[in-house]
C-alpha positions in Angstrom: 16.2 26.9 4.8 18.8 24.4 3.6 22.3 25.1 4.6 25.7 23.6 5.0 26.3 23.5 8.8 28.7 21.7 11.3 28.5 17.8 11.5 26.3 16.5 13.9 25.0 13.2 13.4 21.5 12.0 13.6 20.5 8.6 14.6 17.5 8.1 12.1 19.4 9.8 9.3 22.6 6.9 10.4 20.4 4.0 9.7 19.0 4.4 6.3 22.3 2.4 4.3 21.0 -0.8 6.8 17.8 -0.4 6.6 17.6 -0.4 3.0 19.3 -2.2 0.3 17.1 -1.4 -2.7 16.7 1.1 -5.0 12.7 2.3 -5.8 12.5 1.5 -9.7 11.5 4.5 -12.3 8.0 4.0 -13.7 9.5 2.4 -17.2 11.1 -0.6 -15.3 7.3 -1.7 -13.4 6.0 -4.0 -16.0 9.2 -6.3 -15.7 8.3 -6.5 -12.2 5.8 -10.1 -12.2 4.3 -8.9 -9.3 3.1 -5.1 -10.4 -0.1 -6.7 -12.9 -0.2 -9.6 -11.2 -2.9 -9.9 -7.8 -0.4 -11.0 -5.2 -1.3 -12.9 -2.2 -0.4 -10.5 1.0 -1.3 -10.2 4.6 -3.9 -7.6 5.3 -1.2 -6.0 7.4 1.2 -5.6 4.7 -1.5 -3.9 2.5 -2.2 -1.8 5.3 1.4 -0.8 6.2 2.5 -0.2 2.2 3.2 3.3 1.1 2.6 4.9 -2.2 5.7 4.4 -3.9 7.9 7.3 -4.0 7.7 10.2 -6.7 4.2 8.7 -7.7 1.8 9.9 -5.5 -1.2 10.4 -7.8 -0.8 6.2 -9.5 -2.2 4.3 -6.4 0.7 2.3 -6.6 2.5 1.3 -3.1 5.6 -0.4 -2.4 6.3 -2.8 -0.8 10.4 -3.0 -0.7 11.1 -1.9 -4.3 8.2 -3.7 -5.7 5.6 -1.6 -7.3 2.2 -3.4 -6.1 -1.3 -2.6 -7.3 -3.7 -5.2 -7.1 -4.0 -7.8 -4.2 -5.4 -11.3 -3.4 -6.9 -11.7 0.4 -8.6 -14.0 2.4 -9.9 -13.5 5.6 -13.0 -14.1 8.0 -15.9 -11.5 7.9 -16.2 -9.2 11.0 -18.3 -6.4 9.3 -20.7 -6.4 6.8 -22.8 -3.3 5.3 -25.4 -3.5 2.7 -26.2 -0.1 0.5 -28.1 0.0 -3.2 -25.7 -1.0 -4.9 -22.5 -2.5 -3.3 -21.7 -4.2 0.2 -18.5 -3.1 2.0 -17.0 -6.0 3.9 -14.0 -6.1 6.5 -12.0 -9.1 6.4 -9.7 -10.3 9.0 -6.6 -12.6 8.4 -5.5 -12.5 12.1 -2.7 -10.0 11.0 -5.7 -7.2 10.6 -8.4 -5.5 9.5 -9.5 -4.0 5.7 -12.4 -3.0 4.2 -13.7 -4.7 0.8 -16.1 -3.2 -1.6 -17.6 -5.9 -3.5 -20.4 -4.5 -6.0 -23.5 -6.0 -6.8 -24.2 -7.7 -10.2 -26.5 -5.8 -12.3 -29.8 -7.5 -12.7 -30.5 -8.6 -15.7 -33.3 -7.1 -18.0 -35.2 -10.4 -19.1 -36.4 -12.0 -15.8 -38.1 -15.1 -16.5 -36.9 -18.5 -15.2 -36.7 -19.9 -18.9 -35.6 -18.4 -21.9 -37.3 -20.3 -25.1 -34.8 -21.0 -27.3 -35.6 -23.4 -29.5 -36.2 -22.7 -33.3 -39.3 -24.5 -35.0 -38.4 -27.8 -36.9 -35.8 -30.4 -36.0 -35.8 -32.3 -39.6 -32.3 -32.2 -40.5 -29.2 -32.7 -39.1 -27.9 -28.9 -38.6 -31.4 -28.4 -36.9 -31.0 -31.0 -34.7 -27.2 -29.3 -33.8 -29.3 -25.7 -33.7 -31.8 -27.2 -31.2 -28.9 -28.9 -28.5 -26.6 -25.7 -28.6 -30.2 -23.8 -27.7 -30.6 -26.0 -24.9 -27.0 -25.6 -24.0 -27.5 -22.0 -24.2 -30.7 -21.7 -21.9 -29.0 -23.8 -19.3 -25.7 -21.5 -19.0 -28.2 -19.0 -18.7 -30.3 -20.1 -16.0 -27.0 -20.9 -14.1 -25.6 -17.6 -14.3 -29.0 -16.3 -13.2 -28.2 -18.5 -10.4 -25.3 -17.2 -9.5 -26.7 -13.2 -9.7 -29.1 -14.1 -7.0 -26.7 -15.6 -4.8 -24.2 -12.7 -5.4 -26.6 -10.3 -4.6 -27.2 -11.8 -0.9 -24.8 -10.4 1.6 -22.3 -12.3 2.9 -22.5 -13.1 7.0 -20.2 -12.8 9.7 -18.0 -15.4 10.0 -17.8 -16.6 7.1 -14.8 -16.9 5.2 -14.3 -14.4 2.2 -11.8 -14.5 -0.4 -11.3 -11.2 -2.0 -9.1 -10.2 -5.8 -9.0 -6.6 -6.2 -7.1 -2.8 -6.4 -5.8 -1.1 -3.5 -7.4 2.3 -3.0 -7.6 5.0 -0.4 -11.5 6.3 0.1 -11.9 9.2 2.7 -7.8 8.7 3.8 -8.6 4.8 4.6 -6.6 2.0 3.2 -9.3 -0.3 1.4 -9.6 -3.0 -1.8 -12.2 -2.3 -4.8 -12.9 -5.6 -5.3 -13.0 -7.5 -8.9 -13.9 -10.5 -7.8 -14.8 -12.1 -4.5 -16.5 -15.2 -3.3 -17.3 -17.6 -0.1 -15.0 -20.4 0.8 -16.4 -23.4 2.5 -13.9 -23.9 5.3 -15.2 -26.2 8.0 -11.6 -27.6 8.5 -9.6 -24.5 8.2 -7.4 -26.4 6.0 -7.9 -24.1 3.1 -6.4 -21.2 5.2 -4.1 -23.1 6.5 -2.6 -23.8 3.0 -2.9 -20.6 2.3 -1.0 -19.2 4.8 1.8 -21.5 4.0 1.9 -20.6 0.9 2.0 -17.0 1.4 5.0 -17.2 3.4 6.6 -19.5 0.9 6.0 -16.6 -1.9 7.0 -13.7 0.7 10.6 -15.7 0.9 10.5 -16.3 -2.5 9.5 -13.1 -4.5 8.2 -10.7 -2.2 11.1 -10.1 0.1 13.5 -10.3 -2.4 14.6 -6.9 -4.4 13.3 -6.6 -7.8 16.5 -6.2 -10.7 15.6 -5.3 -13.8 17.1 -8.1 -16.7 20.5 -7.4 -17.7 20.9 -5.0 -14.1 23.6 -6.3 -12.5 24.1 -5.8 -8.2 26.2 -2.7 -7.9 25.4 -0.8 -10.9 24.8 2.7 -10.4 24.5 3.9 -13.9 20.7 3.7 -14.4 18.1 5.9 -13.3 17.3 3.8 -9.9 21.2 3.5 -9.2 21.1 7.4 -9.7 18.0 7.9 -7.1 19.7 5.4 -4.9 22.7 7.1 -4.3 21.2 10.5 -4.4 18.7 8.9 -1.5 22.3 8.7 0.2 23.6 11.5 0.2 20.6 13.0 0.5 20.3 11.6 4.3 23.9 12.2 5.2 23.3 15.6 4.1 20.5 15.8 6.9 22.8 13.9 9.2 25.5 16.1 8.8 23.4 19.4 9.0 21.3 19.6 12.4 19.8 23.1 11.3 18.0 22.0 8.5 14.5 21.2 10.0 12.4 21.2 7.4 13.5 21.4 3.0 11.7 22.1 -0.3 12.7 19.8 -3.0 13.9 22.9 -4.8 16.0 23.6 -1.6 18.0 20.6 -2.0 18.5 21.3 -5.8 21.0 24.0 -4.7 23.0 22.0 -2.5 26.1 21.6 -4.4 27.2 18.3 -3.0 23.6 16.8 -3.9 24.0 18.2 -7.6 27.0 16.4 -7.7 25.6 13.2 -7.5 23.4 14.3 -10.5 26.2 15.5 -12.7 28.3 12.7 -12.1 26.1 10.6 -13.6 25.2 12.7 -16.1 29.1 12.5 -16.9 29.3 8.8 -16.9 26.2 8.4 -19.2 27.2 11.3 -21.2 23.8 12.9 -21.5 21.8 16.4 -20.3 19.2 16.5 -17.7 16.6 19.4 -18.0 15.2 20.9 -14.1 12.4 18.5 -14.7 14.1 15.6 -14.7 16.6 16.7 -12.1 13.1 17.7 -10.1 11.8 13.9 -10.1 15.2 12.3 -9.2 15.1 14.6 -6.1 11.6 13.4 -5.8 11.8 10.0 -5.6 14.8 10.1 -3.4 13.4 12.1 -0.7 10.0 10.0 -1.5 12.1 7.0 -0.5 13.6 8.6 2.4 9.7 9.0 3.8 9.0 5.7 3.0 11.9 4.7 6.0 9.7 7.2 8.2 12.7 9.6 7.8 11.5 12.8 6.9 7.1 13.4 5.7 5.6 15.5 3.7 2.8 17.6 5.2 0.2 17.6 3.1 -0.3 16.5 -0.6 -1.0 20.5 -1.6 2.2 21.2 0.5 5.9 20.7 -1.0 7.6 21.0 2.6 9.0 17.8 4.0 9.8 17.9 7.7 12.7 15.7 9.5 10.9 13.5 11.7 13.4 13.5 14.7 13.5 17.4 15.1 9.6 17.6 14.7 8.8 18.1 18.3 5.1 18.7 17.3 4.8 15.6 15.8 5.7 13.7 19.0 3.6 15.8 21.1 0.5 15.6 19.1 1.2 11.5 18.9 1.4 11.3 22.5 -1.6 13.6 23.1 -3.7 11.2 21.5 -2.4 8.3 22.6 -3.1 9.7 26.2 -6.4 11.2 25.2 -7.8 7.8 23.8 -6.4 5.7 26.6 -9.0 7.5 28.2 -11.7 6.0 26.3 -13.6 3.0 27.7 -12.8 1.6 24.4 -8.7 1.5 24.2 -8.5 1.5 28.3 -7.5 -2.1 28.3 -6.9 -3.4 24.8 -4.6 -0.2 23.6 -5.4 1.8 20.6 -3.7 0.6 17.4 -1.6 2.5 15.3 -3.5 3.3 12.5 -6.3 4.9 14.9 -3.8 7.4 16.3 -2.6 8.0 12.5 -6.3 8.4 11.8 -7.0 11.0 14.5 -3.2 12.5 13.5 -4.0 13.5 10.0 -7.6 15.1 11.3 -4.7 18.2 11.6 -3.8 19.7 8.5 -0.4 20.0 9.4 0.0 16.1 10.1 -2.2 15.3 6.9 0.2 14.0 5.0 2.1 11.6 7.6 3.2 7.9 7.1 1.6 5.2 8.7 5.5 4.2 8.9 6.3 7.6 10.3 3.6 7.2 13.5 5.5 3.6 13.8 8.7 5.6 14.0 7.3 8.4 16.6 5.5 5.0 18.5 8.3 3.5 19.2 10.3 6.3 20.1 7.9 7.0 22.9 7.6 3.4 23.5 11.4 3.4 24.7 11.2 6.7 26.2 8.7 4.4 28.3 6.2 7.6 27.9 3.7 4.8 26.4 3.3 0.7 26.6 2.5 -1.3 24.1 -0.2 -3.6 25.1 0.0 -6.0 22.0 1.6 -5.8 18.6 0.8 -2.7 17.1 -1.5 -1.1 20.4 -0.5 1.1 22.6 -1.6 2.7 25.6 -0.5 5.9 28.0 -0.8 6.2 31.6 
């Protein structure tokens, strides 16, 4: 249960004011944001690493910083490829990891033939003459785009370089793209990726990294519905810092928590409007769903409304390093390391853990990691003696 307690402060609680300097932007504000409609140009490891963004868990909308990101633009070499009736399911590697892409196949179409006849009897005049070339014109596109059916319908091979448009989904609790668009590029140079990768680092310093601010926001301002969550998100961890009992909370545990609700009424005061429970409820939800998104606290599964503080879950840790340990064992990982998102794979297998972060098993990995009770063998592997 939530209670006021002595002060004792907690070192992941501490870090959240320098870890973060954004506030998570309420649903109204996302079409400002260039970069929510548009499909942006990210490393596979970024896609894989986003989180749904907080108090929106049902949109398939992820974050990355404040920026509400839906659709993505990838390139990458194929290492996988899987044919079924009607779709192929590729994984693409960028060299900064590994997604899957479902590309569907084009439909067939119904007339078949090579040639299409369209040509109308009679060329006497001038307007048949114009009939007859916009015929031809038309039976041309069409044998083209027959073309281009056939070749879509062939799988693409390993190796070869893929570049992929589509939305980010989850399928069976795996991070993929549903792809609207995807086609070979003929790379013998690597110049093309080359470019792109400098490119993509250009627009990561440019746009990505930088904070979204809706027009007329100003730096500072905390009278809007993100400046509300943001400072609630605050108090809301020195709450947790100050109160070493509190292991786990219900959202509607918080809600009684005087010094919380007085974040709420103050700005209820300054804007001089009334908040019904429901709307107090989702400001309390996206604050504690941006404190999960710093691998502070998780949620345990989506069907459960408990959220667990990730430095006094010694379950969590255990069952981290038990895989880790267990799959160092394998033939597979005994050199190489197993890499994060395995171990989150095998983590949410338990219903308890279903709802964990891949930012949360980064957290727990790293605490381990300098508790030197694992190694990591490479960037994002890990391995247990």
């Amino acid at each position: 249960s939530v209670a006021e307690g002595p002060a004792t402060p907690v070192s992941s609680t501490s870090t959240v004011h320098n870890e973060k300097s954004f506030s998570y932007l309420p649903q109204t504000y996302w079409g400002l944001d260039p970069l929510h409609r548009a499909y942006v140009k990210m490393f596979v490891r970024d896609v894989l690493e986003m989180d749904i963004y907080p108090g929106h868990p049902t949109l398939n909308v992820y974050a990355y910083r404040n920026h509400p990101i839906s659709r993505v633009d990838l390139l990458g070499w194929v290492v996988r490829v899987e044919e079924r009736e009607k779709l192929f399911n590729y994984a693409i590697d960028d060299g900064t990891g590994v997604i899957s892409c479902t590309c569907w196949k084009p439909r067939v179409p119904v007339n078949t033939e090579e040639d299409i006849d369209y040509a109308t009897p009679g060329t006497s005049t001038e307007q048949e003459a114009a009939e007859q070339e916009f015929t031809e014109f038309l039976a041309l596109k069409t044998r083209e785009i027959k073309k281009c059916v056939r070749e879509l319908r062939q799988p693409v091979k390993l190796r070869d370089l893929l570049h992929v448009r589509g939305r980010i989904k989850s399928y069976r609790g795996r991070r993929e793209v549903g792809a609207v668009y995807f086609r070979c590029v003929d790379d013998p140079t690597c110049s093309v990726e080359i470019n792109r990768t400098m490119e993509q680092l250009q627009l990561y310093q440019d746009f990505y990294d930088v904070p979204f601010q809706p027009p007329g926001s100003q730096e500072g301002e905390d009278d809007t519905e993100a400046g509300v969550v943001k400072a609630l998100q605050d108090a809301i961890a020195d709450f947790l810092s100050a109160n070493s009992a509190v292991l786990n909370f219900d959202i509607k545990e918080l809600a009684t928590v005087d010094s919380l609700m007085s974040v709420v009424q103050k700005a209820q005061k300054e804007n001089n409007a009334t908040m019904n429970a429901k709307e107090v409820n989702s400001l309390f939800t996206q604050a504690v769903g941006g404190l999960a998104d710093l691998g502070i606290v998780y949620k345990r599964s989506d069907k459960d409304s408990l959220y667990v503080v990730i430095d006094r879950d010694s379950a969590l840790e255990s069952a981290v390093l038990d895989i880790v340990r267990r799959e160092s064992q394998n033939p597979k990982y005994s050199e190489s390391g197993c890499h994060y998102l395995h171990v989150l794979d095998c983590l949410r297998m338990k219903h308890r853990f279903s709802g964990v972060s891949p930012k949360v098993v980064g957290r727990i990995l790293d605490k381990l990691e300098s508790q030197s009770d694992i190694i990591s063998t490479s960037e994002n592997h890990y391995i247990a003696f």
